[in-house]
C-alpha positions in Angstrom: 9.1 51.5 80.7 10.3 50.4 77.4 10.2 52.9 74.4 9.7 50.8 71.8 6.4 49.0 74.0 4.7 52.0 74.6 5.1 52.7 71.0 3.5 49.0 69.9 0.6 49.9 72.4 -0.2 53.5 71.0 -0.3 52.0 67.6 -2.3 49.3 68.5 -4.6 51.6 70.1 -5.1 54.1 67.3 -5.9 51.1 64.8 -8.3 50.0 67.1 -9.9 53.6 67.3 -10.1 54.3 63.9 -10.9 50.4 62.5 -14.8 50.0 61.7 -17.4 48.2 62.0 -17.8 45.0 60.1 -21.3 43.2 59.4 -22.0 40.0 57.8 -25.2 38.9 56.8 -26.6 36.2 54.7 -28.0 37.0 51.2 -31.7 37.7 50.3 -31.1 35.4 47.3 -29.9 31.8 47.0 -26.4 31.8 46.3 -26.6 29.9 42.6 -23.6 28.1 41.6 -23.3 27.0 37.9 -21.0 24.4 36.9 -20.7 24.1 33.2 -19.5 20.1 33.0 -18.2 18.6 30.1 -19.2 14.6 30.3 -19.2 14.3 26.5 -15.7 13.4 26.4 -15.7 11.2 29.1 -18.5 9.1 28.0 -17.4 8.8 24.5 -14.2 7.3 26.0 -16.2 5.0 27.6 -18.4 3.9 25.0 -15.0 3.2 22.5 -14.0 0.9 25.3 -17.0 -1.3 25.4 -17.5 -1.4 21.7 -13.9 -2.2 21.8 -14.7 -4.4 24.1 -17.6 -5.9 22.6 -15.4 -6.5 19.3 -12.9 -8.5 21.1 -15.4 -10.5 22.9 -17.1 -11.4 19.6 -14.6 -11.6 16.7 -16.2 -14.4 14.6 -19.3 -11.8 14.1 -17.6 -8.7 13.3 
């Protein structure tokens, strides 16, 4: 027998021995997920380009 697999086996053996248990289970609560989004910036950008927009279309008001 090869040394060096016997070793791998005892070693895999004793971490299996000593490992625990592991248990998952689901919360009691909702998990709550808070996304602070910043759509200011956006829409302001979007609102220049239409009143841009809006200018250009209509120069002989403005």
């Amino acid at each position: 027998m090869d040394w060096n697999r016997l070793w791998a086996l005892l070693g895999s053996m004793a971490f299996l021995g000593t490992s625990g248990c592991i248990n998952v289970a689901a919360p009691e609560e909702p998990i709550v997920i808070e996304l602070n989004v910043n759509i200011e910036a956006r829409l302001l950008v979007e609102l220049a380009e239409d009143a841009s927009n809006t200018i250009d279309e209509n120069a002989d008001i403005f």
